[in-house]
ZAVOFI-334872 format. One record per residue: residue in three letters; x, y, z of N, C-alpha, C in turn. Coordinates in steps of 0.1 Angstrom, whole numbers, plus 5000, padded with zeros to 4 digits. Example, Ala and Ser with C-alpha at 12.3 -4.5 7.8 and 13.67 -1.06 7.14 Angstrom:
BEGIN
Ala513249435078512349555078513249675078;Ser512849785071513749895071512950005079;
END
This chain:
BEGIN
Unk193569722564193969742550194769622545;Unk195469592550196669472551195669372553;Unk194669292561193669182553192969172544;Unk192469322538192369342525192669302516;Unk194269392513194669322505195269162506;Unk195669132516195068962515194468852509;Unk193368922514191968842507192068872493;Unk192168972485192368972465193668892462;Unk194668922474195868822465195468642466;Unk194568642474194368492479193168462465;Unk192168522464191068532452192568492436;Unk192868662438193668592422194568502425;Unk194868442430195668312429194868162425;Unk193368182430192768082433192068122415;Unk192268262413191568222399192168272391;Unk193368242390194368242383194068112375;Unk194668132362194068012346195567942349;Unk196167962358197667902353198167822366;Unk197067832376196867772389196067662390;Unk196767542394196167402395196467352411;Unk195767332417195767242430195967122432;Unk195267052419196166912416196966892409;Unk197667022404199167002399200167022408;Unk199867092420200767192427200866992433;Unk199666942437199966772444200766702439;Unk200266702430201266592418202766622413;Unk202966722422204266752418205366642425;Unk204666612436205766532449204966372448;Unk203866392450202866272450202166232436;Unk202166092437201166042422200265902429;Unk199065942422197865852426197565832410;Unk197365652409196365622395195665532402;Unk194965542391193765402391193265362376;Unk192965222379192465202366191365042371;Unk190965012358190064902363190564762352;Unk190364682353190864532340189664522341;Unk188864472331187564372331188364262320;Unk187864102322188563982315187463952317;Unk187063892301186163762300186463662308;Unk185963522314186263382318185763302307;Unk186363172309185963102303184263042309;Unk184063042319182562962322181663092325;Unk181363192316180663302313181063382324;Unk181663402334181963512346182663602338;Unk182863682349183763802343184763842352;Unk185963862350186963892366187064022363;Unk186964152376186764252377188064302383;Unk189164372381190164382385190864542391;Unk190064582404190464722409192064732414;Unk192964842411194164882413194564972411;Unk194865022423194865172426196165182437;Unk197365272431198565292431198965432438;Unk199565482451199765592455201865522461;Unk201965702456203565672457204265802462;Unk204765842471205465972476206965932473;Unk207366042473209466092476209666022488;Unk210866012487211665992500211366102511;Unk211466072523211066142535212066272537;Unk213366202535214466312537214366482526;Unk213466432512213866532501212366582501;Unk211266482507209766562504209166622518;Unk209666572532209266582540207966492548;Unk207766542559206866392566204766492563;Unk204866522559203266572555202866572537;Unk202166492538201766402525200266462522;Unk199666502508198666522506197666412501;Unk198566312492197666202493198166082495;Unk199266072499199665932505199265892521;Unk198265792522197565782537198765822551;Unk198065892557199265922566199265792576;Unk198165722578198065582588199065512585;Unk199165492572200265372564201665452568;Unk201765582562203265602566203765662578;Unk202965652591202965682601203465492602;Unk202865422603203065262605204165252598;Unk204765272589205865192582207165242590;Unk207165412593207665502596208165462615;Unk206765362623207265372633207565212636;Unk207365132625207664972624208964942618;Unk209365052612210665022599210164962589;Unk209364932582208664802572209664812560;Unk209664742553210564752542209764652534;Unk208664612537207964572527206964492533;Unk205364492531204364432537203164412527;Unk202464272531201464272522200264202530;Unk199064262528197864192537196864162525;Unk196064042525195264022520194263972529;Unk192664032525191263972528190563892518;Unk190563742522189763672509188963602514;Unk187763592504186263492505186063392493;Unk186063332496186063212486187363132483;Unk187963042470188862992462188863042448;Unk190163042449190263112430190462952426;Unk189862942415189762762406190662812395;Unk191662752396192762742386192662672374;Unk191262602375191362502364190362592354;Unk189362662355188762732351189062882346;Unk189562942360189863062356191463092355;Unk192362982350193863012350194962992360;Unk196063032359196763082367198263122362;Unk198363112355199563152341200263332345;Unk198563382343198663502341199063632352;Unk199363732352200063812363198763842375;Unk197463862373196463892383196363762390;Unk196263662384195863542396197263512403;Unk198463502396199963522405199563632418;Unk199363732417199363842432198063842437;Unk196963812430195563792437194663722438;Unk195563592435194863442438195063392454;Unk194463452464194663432477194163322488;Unk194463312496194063162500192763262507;Unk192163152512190863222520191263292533;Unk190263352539191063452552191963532552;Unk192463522562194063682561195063622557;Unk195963682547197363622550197663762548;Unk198763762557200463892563201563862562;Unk202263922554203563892557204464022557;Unk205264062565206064152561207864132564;Unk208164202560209964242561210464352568;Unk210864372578211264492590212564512586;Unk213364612587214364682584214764702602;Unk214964632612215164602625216464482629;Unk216764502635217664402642217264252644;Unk217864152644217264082645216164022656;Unk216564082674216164082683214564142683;Unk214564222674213564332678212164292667;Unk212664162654211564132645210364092651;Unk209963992657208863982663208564022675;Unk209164132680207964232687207764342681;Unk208464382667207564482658206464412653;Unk206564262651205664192644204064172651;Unk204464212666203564142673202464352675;Unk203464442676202864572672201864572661;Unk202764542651202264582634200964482632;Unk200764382638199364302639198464362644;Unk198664452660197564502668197164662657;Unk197964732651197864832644197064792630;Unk197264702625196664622612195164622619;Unk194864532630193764482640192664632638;Unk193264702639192264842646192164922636;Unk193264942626193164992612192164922604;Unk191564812603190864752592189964682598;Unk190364692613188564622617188364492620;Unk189564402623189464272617190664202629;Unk190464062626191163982640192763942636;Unk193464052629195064052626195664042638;Unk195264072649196164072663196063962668;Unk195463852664195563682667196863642660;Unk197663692654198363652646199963722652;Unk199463772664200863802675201363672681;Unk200163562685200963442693201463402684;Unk203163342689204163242683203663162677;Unk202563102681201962942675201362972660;Unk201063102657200363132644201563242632;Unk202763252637203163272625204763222627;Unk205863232614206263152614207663262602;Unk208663182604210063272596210463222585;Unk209563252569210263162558211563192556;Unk212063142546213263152542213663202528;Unk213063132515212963172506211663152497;Unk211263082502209763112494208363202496;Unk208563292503207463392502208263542493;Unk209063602499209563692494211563672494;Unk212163772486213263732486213763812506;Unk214263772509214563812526215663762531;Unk216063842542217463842547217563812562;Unk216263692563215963662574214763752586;Unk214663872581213563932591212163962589;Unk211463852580210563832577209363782583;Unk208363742586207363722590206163662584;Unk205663532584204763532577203863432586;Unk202463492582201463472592199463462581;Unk198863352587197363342583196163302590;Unk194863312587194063312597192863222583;Unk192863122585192163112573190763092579;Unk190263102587188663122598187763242593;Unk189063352591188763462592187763542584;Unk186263582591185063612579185263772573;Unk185263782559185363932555184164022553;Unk184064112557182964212552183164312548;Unk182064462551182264512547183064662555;Unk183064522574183764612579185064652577;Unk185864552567187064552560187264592550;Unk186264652542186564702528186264842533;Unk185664902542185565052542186865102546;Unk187265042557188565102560190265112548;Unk189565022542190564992529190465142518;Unk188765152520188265272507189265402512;Unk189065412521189165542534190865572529;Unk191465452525193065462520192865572510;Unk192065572499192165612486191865742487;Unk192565832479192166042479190766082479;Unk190066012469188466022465187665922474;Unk188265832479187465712488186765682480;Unk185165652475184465572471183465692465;Unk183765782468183265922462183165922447;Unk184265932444184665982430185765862417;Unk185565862409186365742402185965652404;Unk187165562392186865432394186465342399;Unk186665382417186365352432184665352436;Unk184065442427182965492430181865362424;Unk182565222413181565152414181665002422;Unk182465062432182364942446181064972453;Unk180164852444178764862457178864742462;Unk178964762474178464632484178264542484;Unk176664512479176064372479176664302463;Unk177464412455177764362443179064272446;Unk179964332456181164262460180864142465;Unk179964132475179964042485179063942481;Unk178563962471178063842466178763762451;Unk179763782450180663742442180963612443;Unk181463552433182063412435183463432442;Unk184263502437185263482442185963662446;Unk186563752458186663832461187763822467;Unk188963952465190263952472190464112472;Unk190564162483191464282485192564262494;Unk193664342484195264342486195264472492;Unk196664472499197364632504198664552508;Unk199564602495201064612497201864742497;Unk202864732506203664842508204964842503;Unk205664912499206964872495207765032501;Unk209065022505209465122511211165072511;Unk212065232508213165202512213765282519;Unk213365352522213765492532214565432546;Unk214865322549215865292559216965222553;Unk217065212544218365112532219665222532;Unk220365172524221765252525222165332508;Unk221065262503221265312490221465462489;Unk221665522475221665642472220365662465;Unk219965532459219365632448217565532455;Unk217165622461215865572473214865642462;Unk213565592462212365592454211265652465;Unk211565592478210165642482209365512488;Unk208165562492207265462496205765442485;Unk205365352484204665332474203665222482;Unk202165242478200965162486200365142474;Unk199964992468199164942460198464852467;Unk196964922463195864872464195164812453;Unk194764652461194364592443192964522449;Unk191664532444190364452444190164342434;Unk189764232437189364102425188364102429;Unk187864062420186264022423186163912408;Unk184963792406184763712399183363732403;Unk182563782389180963822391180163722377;Unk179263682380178063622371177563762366;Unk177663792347176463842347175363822346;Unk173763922345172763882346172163822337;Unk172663912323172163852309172663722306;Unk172363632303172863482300172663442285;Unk173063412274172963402259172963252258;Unk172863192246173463082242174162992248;Unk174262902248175562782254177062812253;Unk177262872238178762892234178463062233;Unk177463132232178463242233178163322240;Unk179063362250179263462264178563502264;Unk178163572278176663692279177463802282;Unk176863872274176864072275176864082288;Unk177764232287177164262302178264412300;Unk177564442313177864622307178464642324;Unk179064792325179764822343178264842349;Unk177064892345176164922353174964792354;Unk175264682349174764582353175064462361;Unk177264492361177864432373177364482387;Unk177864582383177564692399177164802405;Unk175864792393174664882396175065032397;Unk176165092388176665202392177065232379;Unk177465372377178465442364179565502368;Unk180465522363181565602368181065722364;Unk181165822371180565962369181866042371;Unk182966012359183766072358185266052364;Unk186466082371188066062375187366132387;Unk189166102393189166122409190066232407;Unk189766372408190366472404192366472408;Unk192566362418193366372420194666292414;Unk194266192406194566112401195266162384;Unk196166062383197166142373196566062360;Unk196165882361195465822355194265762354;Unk193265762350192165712353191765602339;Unk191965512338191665432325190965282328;Unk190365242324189465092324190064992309;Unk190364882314191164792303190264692301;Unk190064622291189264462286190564422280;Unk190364292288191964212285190864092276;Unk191764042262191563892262192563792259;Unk192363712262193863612267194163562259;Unk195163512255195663402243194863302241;Unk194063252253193363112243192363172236;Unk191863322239190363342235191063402221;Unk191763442220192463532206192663392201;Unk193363292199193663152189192463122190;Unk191463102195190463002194189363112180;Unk189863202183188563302172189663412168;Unk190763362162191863412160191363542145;Unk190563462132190463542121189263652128;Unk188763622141188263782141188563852148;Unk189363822154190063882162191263982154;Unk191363932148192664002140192364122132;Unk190664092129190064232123189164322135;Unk189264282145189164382156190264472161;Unk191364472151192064602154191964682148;Unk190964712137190664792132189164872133;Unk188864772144187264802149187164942156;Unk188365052156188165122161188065232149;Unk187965202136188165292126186365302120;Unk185965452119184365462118183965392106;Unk185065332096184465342081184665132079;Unk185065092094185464952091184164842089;Unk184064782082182764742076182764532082;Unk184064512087184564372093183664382104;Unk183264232105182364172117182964152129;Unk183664212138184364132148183264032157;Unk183463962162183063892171182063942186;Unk182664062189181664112198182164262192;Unk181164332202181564522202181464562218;Unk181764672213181464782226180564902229;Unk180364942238179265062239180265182237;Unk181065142237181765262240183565282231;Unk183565362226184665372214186565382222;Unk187365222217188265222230189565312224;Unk189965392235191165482232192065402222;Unk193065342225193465262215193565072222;Unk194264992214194364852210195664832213;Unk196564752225197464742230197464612225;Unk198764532214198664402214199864362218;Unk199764222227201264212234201064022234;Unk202163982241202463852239203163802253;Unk202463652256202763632267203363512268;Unk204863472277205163342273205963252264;Unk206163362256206663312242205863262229;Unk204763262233203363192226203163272213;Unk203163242204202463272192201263352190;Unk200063342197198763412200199163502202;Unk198663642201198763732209197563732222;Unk197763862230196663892236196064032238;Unk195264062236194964252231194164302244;Unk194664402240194264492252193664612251;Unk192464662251191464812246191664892261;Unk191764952260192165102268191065182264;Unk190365222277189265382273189765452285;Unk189565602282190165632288189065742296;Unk188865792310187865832314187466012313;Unk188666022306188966182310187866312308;Unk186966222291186666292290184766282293;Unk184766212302183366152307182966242325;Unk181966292326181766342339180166282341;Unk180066382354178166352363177466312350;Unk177266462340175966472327176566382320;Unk177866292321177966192308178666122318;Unk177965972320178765912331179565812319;Unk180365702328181065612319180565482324;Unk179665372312178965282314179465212304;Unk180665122301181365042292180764932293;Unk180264922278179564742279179864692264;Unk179964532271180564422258179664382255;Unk179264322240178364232235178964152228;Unk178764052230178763952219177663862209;Unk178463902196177463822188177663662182;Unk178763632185178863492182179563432191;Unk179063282186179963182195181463182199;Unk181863192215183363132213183763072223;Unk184662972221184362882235186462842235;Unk186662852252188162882248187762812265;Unk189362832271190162802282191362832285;Unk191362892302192162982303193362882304;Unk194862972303196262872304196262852321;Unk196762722319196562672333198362642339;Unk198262602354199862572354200062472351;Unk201562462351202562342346201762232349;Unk201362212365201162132377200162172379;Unk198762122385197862152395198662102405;Unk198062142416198362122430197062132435;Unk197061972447196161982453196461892468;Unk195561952477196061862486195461782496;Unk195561682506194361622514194461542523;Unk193861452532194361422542194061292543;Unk194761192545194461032546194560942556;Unk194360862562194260772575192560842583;Unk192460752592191660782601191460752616;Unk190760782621190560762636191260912642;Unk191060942655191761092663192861042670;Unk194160972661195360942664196360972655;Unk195860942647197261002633196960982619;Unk197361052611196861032595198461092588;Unk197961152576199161152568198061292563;Unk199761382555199361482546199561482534;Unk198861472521199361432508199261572501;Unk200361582490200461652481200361642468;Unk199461672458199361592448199961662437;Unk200461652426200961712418200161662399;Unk199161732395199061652377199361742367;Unk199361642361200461742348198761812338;Unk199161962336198162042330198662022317;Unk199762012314200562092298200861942294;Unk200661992277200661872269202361842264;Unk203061992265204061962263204562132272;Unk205862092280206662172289207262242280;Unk208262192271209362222264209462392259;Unk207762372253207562532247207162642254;Unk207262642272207662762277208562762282;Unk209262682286210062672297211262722282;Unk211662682273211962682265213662562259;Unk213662462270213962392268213762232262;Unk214662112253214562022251213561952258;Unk212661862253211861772260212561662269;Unk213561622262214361482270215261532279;Unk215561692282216461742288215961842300;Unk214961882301214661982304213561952320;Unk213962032328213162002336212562112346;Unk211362082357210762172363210662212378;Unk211562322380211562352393210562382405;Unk210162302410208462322421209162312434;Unk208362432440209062512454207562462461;Unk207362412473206862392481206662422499;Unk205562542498205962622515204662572518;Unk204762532533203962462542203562502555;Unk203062522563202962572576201862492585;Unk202262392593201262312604201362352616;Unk199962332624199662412635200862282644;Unk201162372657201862292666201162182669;Unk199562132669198962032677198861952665;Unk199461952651199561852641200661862641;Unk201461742647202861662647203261582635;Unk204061652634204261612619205661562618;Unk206061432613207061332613207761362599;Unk208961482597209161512587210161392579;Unk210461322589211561202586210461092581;Unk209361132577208861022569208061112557;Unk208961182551208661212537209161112529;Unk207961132515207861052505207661072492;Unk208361062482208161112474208061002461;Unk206861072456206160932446206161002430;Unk206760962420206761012406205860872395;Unk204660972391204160822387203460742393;Unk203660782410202560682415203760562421;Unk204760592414206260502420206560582432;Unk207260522445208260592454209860572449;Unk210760732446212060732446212260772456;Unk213560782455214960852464214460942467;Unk214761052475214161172476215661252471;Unk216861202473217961232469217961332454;Unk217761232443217261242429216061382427;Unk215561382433214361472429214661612442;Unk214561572451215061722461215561782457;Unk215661942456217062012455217862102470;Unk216762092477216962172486215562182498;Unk216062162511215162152517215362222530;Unk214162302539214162332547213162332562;Unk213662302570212562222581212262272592;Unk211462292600211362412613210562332620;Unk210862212629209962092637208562222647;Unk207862192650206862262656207462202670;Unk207162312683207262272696206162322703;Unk205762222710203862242720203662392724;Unk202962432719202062612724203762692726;Unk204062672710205462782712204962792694;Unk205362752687205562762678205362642666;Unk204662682654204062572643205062532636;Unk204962382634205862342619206162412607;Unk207062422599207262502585208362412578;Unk207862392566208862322556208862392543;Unk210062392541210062442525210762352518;Unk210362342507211662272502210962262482;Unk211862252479212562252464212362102457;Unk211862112444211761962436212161982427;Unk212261922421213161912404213061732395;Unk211761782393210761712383211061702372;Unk211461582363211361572353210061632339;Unk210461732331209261752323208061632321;Unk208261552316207661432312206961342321;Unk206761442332206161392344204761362346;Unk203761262350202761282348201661332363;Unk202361272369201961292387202961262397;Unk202861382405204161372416203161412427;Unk203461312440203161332454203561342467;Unk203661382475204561412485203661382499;Unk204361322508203261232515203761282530;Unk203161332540204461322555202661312568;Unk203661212577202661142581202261212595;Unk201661242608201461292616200761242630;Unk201061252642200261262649198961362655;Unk198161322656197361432666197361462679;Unk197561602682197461622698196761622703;Unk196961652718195861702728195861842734;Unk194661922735194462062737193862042753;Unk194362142758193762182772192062262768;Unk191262222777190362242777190062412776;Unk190762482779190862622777191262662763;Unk192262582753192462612743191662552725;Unk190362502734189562482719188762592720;Unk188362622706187762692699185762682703;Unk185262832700184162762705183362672694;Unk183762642682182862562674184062462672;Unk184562372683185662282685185362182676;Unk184162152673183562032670183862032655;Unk183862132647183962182634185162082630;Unk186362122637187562102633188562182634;Unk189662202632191162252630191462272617;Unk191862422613192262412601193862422604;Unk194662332584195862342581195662462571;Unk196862552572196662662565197062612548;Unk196662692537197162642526198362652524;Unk198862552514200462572508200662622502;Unk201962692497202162762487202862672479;Unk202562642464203062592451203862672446;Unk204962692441205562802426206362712420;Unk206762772406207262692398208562772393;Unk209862762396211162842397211262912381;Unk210762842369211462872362210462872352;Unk209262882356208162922351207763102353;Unk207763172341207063302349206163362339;Unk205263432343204263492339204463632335;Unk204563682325204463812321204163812303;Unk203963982307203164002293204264112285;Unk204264132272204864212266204264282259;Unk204464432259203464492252204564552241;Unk205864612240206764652234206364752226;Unk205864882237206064992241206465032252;Unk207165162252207365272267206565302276;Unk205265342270203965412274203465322281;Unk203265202280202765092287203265052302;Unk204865122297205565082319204765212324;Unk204565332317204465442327202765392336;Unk201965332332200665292340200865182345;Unk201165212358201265092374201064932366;Unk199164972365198364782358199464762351;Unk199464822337200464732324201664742330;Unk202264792338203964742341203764632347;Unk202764632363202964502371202364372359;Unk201464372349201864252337202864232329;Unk203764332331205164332324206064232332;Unk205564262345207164212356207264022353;Unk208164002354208663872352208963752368;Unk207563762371206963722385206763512380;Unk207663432394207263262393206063252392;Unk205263172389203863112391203863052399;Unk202763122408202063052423200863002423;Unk200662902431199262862433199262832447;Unk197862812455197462792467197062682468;Unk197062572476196262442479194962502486;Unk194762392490193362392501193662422513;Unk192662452520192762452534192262322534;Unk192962272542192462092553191862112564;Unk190962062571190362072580190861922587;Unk191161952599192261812608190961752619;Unk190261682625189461672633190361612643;Unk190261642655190661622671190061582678;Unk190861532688189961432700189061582707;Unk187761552708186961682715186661652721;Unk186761722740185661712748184061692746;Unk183361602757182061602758181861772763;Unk181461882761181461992762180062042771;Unk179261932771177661932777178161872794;Unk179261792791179261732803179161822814;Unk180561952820180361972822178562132831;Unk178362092817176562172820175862062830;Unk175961932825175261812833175561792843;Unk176861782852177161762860177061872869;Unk176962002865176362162876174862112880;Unk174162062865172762092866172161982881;Unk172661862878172261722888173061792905;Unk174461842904174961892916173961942922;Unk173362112917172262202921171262142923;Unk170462042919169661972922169661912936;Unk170861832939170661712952170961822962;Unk171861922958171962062969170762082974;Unk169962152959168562222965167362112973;Unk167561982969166761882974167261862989;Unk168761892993169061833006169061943015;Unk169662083011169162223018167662253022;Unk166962223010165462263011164762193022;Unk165062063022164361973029165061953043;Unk166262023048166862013058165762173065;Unk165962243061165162413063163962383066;Unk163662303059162362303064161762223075;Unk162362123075162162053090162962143100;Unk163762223100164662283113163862403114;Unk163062473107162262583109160762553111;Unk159962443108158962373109158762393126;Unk157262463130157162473145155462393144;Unk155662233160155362143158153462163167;Unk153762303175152662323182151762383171;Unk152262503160151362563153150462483147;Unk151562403138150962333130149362213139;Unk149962163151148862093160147362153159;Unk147562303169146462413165146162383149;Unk146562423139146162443127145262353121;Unk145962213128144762083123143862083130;Unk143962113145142662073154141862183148;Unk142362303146141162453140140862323123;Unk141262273115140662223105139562153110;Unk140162073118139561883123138061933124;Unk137562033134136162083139136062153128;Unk134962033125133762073112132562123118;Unk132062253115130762273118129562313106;Unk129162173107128462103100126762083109;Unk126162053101124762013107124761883118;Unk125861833115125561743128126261793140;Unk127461823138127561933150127062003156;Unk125762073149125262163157124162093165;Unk123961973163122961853165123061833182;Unk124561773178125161723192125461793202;Unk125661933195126062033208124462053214;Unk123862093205121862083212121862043222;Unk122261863216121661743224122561773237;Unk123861793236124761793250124261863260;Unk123362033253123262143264121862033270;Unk120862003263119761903271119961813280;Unk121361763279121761673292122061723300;Unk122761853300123461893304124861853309;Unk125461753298126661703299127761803286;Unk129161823290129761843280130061773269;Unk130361833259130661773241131961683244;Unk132061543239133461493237133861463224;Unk135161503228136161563215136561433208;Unk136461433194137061293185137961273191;Unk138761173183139961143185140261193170;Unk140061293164140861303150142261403151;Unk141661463158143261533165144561443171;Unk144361363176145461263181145661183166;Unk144561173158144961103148146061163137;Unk145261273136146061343126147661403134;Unk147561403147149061443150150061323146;Unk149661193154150361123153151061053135;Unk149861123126150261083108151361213110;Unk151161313111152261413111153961383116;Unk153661313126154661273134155261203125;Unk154961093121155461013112155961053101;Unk155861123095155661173081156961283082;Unk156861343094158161413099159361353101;Unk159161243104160461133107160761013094;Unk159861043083160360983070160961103065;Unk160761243065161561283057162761343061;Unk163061343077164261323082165161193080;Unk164461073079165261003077165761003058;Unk164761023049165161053038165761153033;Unk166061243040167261353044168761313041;Unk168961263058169561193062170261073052;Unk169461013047170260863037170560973026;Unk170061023019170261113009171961203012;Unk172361233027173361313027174761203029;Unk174061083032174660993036175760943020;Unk174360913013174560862999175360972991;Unk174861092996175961232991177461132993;Unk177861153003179361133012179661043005;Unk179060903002179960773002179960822982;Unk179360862975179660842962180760952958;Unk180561102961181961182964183061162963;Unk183361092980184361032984185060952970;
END
């Protein structure tokens, strides 16, 4: 009777109108997601997935989480992490095309391969061998070769240019490293709905991976070992970039249409029931708003049914509202349409598509500086490493927001060289102009970490302070090349040696957006374009070439050994096992031909009655044998001889 009644109290609860299962979740835990779509300036389109999960502190929620991955806070939990970030990237983000000004290419402009870095909440003793853990656990978690990045020689202790840190930091890259798609599944597998449901649901495959440019992030942030009072929790953002060609192609000057189901062959068929946000954003940037500024200004009314104004392009789809904000200090604005998914499911999926009907032709804001970098001298003895610095901005004064004759620009430069590139940091150089100064005048601060043989890589950081008015700055440091034991090249040695990229930022330059509303911090996307983050960029990877083994040699020198072996064993065996009577018999049974004339002679013999006499071809043929046995003993013989004296 008592499971009985059971089972009805368990029924009305479950259909109870005032009973929610993802409210009862959301009480302790919050999951959003949303999507950015951005025009480009050279017809692409940057696709911008970020998806945000955040629990209580451990002490007030407990250690059993309904949608915060338990892998992640099982790892942070038995690493102490206090803050980590992994990226998988394929390709280069082009700064000169697609920006760098703005808050998505600052956190997801990534160099190619893996880069790791994290912050441990551990002693100092104990940093890198959690470091050398949390790599093998990364390794198995995502599928991928993060546990190369345990030996000393591959990672390295900044100071102040990757994160702010208190010394127990970590930072580590693989830039070799190939991404697929055995890397993005384990990433999906993070998310409540995985690839199921939401936003998530229009990651197709061959759409990603054939991208121009692709990055998936996973940062952690945590303070549950700090001393504070007032602790937030652990929080995991997940962010995808993607840079896709659409298919439709228009005119020269004006963009091609393109819609979500002809990026990536899919519709959103509604939210991820667990999720508190589900919204998709079209950003456009300040140059594209000034450059087509008067119709752009009547596209804020493009959402009203009775507006009769031409904007410039439309949409398929009617946008929640028109977020206009300002970035920089800049005059332009930049707008932002918000749709929102809530009220779209399976029978009405969500298929948002842009058209344009006229021309517009713009360019994204670029940094202060390009940075670029490269390698000069030749021969496999020593070259030099250059840094190049060109001026993007026509004039500094109006962000930075200082005098032109007075005002100047702070550029932070982080570096990391493999141990077997010896790097002579006592012959830095620094060129303004194309001139060499003082390094006095222009340094502000510098820091140096010499590389020591199969222990540990070079690392430099150091600080510049550039005149605005600057038009090229270079930084030069010169190097030897080493030598590797033949056990420690690579199997495609011949390729080359990569230098990992550098990191660029600019101190007093920062990127953020202002929307000036409330509503705007409460959604993850628009806050992290709020935050008031330096402007980073990445150099190149260099490729260093090395003195390399002939690698065939040793094949050559097995192959010719086994040879004169088998030629001097073979031919020794055989004369020592060779029996001299058989063979005798063998020729005399050939030698007697019986042939017509044989049978002639024998006739003729029985009518004499004399016996048959025997050739002499049997003595003939023994005595060639003989001979022929004692040339190839003697050619044995010189042969083992000739072994011995060249050996020796």
């Amino acid at each position: 009777m008592s499971f009985v009644k059971s089972i009805f109290l368990l029924l009305w609860v479950l259909l109870s109108p005032s009973f929610s299962p993802v409210k009862a979740v959301r009480d302790g835990e919050v999951f959003t997601e949303a999507l950015l779509m951005k025009p480009l300036p050279d017809q692409k389109v940057l696709a911008h997935f970020h998806f945000q999960s955040s629990t209580p502190p451990t002490e007030s929620y407990g250690r059993h989480h309904y949608i915060f991955p338990k892998s992640i806070y099982q790892m942070v939990q038995k690493f102490k992490i206090r803050e980590m970030e992994l990226s998988f990237t394929q390709g280069r983000w082009n700064y000169e095309r697609w920006g760098g000004m703005d808050s998505i290419s600052n956190a997801n402009a990534k160099p190619p391969g893996v880069e790791l870095w994290a912050e441990f909440d551990v002693p100092e003793y104990q940093v890198d061998e959690s470091w050398k853990n949390l790599t093998h656990t990364l390794s198995g978690l995502f599928c991928a070769s993060v546990n190369f990045l345990e030996d000393s020689t591959s990672y390295c202790a900044p100071q102040w240019n990757v994160s702010a840190t208190s010394g127990k930091l970590r930072y580590g890259t693989l830039p070799r490293e190939a991404v697929c798609t055995e890397n993005l599944t384990p990433w999906l597998k993070l998310l409540p709905c995985r690839d199921k449901a939401g936003i998530s649901s229009l990651m197709d495959r061959p759409a990603i991976y054939r991208s121009y440019f692709h990055s998936q992030r996973l940062r952690v942030k945590s303070d549950e070992f700090g001393s504070s009072e007032t602790r937030t929790g652990l929080s995991l953002e997940q962010a995808l970039t993607i840079v896709l060609m659409p298919n439709t192609l228009s005119g020269n000057l004006v963009p091609p249409s393109w819609s979500l189901s002809s990026l990536f062959g899919r519709k959103v068929g509604g939210i991820c029931t667990l999720s508190s946000s589900s919204n998709v954003y079209v950003l456009f940037e300040q140059s594209l708003v000034s450059e087509a500024s008067e119709m752009l200004e009547k596209s804020e009314i493009f959402m009203d049914e009775g507006a009769s104004e031409n904007p410039p392009f439309e949409f398929s789809v009617q946008p929640s509202r028109v977020i206009k904000g300002t970035q920089n200090l800049q005059e332009a604005p930049s707008f932002i349409y918000e749709f929102s998914l809530e009220s779209f499911n399976e029978s009405v999926p969500f298929d948002l598509g842009l058209h344009w009907k006229k021309p517009v032709s713009w360019s994204s804001q670029k940094t202060p500086l390009h940075a670029s970098r490269f390698l000069t001298g030749s021969g496999n003895e020593r070259g030099a490493i250059a840094l190049l610095l060109k001026r993007n901005w026509d004039d500094h004064s109006g962000i930075i927001g200082l005098e032109a004759d007075s005002c100047s620009i702070g550029v932070g430069v982080f570096q990391v060289v493999p141990w077997y590139v010896k790097v002579y940091y006592h012959t830095l150089q620094v060129f303004i102009d194309g001139k060499p100064t003082s390094s006095v005048y222009n340094i502000e601060k510098i820091s140096v970490a010499p590389s020591e043989d199969k222990v540990s890589p070079g690392m430099m950081e150091i600080v510049l302070r550039l005149p605005c008015s600057v038009n090229t700055a270079a930084l030069t440091l010169e190097f030897d090349k080493g030598f590797l034991h033949i056990d420690e090249y690579p199997p495609d040695a011949n390729q080359g040696f990569d230098i990992p990229s550098a990191i660029v930022y600019f101190s007093n330059v920062v990127s953020n957006m202002s929307f000036g509303d409330n509503i705007s911090k409460q959604v993850p996307l628009l806050s992290m374009l709020q935050e008031n983050t330096p402007v980073r960029a990445y150099t190149e990877v260099l490729l260093v070439p090395l003195t390399t083994p002939d690698f065939s040699m040793p094949y050559n020198v097995i192959t010719i050994t086994c040879t004169v072996f088998a030629l001097y064993f073979g031919s020794l065996l055989n004369v020592l096992r060779r029996r001299a009577g058989e063979e005798e018999r063998l020729v005399k049974g050939k030698g007697v031909k019986k042939g017509p004339l044989t049978l002639l002679s024998r006739f003729s013999a029985k009518l004499r009655g004399k016996p048959m006499e025997e050739t002499n071809s049997s003595s003939n043929s023994t005595a060639f044998i003989n001979y022929k046995l004692i040339a190839k003993v003697v050619l044995v013989v010189g042969v083992a001889i000739a072994w011995q004296y060249f050996s020796e």
